[in-house]
N, C-alpha and C positions, 0 to 999 in steps of 0.2 A: 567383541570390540572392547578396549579399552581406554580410558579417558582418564588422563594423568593429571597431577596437583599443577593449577593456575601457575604460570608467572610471566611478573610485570619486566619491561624493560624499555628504558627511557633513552634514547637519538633521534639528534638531530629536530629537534622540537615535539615528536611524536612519543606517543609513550603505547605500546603494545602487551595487549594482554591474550596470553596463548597457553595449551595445550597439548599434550602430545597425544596422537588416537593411532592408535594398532589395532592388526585386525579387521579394518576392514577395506575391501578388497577396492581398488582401483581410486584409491581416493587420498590428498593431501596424511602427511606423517602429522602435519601439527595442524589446527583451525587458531583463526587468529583475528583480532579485531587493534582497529589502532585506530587514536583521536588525538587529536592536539594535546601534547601535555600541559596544557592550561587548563584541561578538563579531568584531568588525571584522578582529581580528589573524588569522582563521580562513579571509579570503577569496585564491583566487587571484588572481594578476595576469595568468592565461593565458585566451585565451579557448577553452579546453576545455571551459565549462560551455556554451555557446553552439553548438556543433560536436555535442553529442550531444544537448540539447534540439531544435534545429532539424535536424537531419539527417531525420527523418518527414516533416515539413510540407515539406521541398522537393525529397525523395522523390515524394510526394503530389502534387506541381504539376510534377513532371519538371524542374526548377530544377536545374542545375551551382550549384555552390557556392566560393566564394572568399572567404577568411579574409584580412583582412588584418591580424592581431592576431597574436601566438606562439600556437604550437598545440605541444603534447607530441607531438616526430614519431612515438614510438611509438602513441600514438590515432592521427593521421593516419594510418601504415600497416593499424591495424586497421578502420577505419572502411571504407576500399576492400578489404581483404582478408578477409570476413565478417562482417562485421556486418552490414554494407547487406544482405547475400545471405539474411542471417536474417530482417530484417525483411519484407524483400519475400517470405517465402514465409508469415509467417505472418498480415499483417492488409492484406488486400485495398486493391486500386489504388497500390501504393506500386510503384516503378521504380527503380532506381540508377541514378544521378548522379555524376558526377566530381566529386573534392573537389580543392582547390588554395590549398595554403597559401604564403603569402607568406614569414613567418618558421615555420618546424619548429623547433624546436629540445628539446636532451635532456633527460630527463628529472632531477631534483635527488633529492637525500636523501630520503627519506619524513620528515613530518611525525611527530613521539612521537603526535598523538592517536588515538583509536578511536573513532568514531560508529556509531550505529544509528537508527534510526525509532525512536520512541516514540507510540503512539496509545492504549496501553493496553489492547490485546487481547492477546488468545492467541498470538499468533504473537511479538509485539514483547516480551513477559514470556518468552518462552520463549529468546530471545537473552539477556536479562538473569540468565535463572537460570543460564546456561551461562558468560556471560561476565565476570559480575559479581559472583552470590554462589556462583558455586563455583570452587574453586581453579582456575586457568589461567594460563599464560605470563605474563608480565608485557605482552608487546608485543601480545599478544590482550587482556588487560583493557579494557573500558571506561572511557572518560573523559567520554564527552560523548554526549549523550539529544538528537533533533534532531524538530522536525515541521516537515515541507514542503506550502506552498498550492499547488500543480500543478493542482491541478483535481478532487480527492477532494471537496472541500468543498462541492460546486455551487458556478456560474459566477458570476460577476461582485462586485458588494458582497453580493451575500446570502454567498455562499461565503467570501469575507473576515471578515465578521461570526461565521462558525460555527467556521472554524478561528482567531480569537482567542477564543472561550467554550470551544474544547476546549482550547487550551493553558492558558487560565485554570482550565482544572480540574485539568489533569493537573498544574501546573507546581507546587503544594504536594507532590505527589508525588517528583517529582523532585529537589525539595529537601531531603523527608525522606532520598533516596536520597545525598545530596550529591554527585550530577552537575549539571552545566551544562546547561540548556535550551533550545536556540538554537531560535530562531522564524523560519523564511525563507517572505517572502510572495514574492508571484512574478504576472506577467502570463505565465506559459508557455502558460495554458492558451489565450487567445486565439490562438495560433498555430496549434490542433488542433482547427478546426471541424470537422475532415473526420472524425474518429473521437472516441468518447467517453473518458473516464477508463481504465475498467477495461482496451480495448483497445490504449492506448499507455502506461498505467502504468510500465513498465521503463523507457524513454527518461527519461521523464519526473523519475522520482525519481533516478535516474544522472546527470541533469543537475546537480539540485540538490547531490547528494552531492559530487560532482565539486567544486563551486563553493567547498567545505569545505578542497579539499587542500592551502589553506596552512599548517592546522593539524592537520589530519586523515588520516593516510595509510594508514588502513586504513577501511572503511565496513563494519558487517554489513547486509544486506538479509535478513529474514524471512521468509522462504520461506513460503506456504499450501501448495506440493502436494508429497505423496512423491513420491520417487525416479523410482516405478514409472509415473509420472506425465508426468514430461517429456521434452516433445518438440519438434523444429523441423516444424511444420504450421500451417495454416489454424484459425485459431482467437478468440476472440472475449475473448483475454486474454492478453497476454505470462509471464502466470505460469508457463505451462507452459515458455518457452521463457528465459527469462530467465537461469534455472540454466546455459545455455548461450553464451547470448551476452554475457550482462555481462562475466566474466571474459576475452574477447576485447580487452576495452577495459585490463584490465589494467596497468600501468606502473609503472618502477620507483618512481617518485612517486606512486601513487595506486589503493590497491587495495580492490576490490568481492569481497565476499565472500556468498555465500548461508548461510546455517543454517535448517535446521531440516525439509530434505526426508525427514530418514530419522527423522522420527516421522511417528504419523498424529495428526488432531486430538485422540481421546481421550484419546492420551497423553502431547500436550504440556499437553491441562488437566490432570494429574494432576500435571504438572511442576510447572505455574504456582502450582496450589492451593497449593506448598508454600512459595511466599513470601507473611508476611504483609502487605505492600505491598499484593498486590494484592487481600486480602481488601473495601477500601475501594477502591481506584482502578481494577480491573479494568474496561474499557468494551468489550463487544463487539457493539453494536449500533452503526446510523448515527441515530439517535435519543437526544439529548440532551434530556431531562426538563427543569422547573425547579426540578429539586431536585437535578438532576445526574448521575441512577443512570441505568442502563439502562432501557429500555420495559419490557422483562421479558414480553415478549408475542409478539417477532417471531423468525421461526425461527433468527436468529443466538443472540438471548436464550434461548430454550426449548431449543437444543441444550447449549447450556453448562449452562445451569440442572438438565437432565436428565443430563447426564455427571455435575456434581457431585451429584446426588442420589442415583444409583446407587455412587457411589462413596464416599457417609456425609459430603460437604464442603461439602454446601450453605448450613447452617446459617450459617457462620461469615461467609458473604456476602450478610448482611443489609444490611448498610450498600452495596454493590454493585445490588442487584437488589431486588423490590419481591418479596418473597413469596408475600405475598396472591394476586397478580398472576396469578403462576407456577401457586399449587395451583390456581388457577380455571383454566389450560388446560391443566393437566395431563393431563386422563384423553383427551381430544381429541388430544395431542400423543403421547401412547403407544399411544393406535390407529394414529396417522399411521406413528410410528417401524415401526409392527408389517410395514408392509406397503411402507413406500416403497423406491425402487428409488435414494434418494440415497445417495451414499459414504457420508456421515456419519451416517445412519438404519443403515446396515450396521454399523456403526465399533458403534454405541453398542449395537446387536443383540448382537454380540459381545460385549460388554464385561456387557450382563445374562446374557448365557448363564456367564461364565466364572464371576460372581460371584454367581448363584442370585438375581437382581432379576428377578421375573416382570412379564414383559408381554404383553400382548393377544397370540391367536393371530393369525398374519397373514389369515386368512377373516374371523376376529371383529373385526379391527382394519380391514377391509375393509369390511363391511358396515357399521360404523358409521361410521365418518369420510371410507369413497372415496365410498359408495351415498350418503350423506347430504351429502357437498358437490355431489356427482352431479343429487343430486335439487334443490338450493337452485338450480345452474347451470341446472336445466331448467324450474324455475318462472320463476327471473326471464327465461328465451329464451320461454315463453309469455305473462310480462308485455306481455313485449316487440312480441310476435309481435300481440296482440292489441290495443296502443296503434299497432302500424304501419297494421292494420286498419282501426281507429275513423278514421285521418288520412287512411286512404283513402277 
């Protein structure tokens, strides 16, 4: 595979920064990211962003790889010196490749700014409470709030279409916060038929960040898992391993940071709950309403909904979440909590034991919500069983 010299081009307000890649097999001639050229002064002129987005895909196809664009010879070193070795162990059929850059060259001054993701969940609030409304470093503060189209959104124009409706909600938010809100669409995902989103996520968004370090020289990335948690293995999501291999890429110009492995989820909502930002804009579902709030019905909604209940905060995130919604699966989702074997069922177990919120015994929470979904799954396998029948 080949990976040609960056270049920028500026219509119609956006300004697009692309490549040309040959070689490899079923996939886009150029990769391409484009933001508002109001952010334009934010983009490298290296093609570093290009060398970590596509390093998977030609992994993936057993592709050697050859830059002929500047690459930060510190990434080149780390790219052959672990990272490749991280990826190939943890998401199936991936192989290392020889990398071979034409121009290496060193790395410059870091950039004054500091980005983050912003999606408006729990994880992305939980970086802002720590970086932004409480006291910290100067060179740790936030400056700039970022969403990247990599391929979170679903594929093609429909996934276009949903991450311009999420920015268009969040971005009153980020205004209140008076950060800059840079919007980078991107064709990366074309390049990762071979795996979904959540399994090459870290490349992925590392690409884009990267793409940032003309004006950005620190990046936070948001951590979902504890500590206790990650690891370099076989696994069906870089999250776990991420905390490990990102900062490999590290460089004097451009640095990835993780926050937020050493809470667990209950108690980064107890973080979050405590700015009022996000008692409106908090969005922890992938369900975008037409009024904008969360579904308030799906287990990402109903665990946050139930943390903030047990912990007296729910109230205040009416404007957030649909209420009504919520108390109608409430008694449903606290039998669930009673008995499931998920971290976050555990997490939030705890959290009613400490603070005297009674919930279902795990038998009682058993019998009604496992025997009862138990029994809906065995009615509709006799629907079934007996329409196979009648066809025969």
């Amino acid at each position: 595979m080949h990976i040609g010299v960056p270049e920028m081009r500026a219509e119609n307000g956006q300004i697009t920064w692309s490549v040309a890649v040959d070689g490899l097999p079923d996939a886009p001639e150029r990769l391409w990211f484009t933001l508002p050229e109001a952010h334009g002064g934010l983009l490298t002129e290296r093609a570093d962003p290009a060398v970590i987005g596509l390093i998977g895909p030609a992994m993936h196809a057993g592709e050697s790889v050859t830059v002929a664009g500047s690459v930060t010879d510190e990434l080149a070193h780390s790219m052959t010196h672990g990272y490749q070795h991280i990826l190939e162990a943890v998401i199936p059929g991936l192989q290392r490749v020889p990398l071979e850059i034409a121009y290496p060259v060193p790395a410059t001054n870091p950039a004054p700014g500091v980005g983050t993701g912003f999606s408006g969940g729990i994880d992305s609030f939980t970086v802002l409470a720590e970086h932004y409304f409480s006291p910290v470093a100067h060179d740790l503060r936030l400056t700039h709030l970022t969403l990247f189209n990599v391929g979170a959104m679903q594929p093609g124009e429909r996934g276009r279409r949903h991450f311009h409706r999420v920015h268009s909600r969040l971005a009153p938010a980020a205004e209140r916060l008076g950060l800059p809100y840079v919007a980078v669409d991107s064709n990366l995902d074309d390049f990762y038929r071979f795996a979904d989103f959540l399994q090459t996520h870290g490349p992925r968004n590392l690409a884009a960040a990267s793409l940032l370090q003309g004006g950005l020289g620190q990046f936070y990335f948001a951590s979902s898992v504890p500590f206790e948690a990650v690891a370099v293995q076989r696994s069906n999501s870089t999250a776990y391993s991420d905390p490990i291999s990102m900062p490999l890429l590290t460089t004097r110009q451009f640095r990835p940071v993780f926050h937020g492995s050493q809470y667990t989820r209950v108690e980064k909502t107890a973080i979050v709950a405590l700015i009022p930002e996000s008692h409106e804009s908090l969005h922890v579902c992938t369900t975008l309403t037409a009024d904008g709030r969360n579904c308030s019905r799906c287990n990402k909604c109903l665990r946050t909904e139930l943390t903030l209940d047990i912990t007296g905060q729910l109230d205040v995130y009416h404007r957030a979440f649909d209420l009504d919604v919520y108390r109608a699966a409430r008694r449903a989702y606290l039998d669930e909590v009673a008995w499931s074997r998920d971290v976050y069922a555990a997490e939030i177990r705890a959290l009613a034991h400490r603070t005297g919120f009674p919930l279902p015994s795990a038998g009682a929470g058993f019998l009604r919500y496992g025997l009862g979904r138990a029994g809906r799954k065995a009615g509709t396998l006799r629907r079934r069983s007996a329409g196979s029948r009648l066809r025969g």
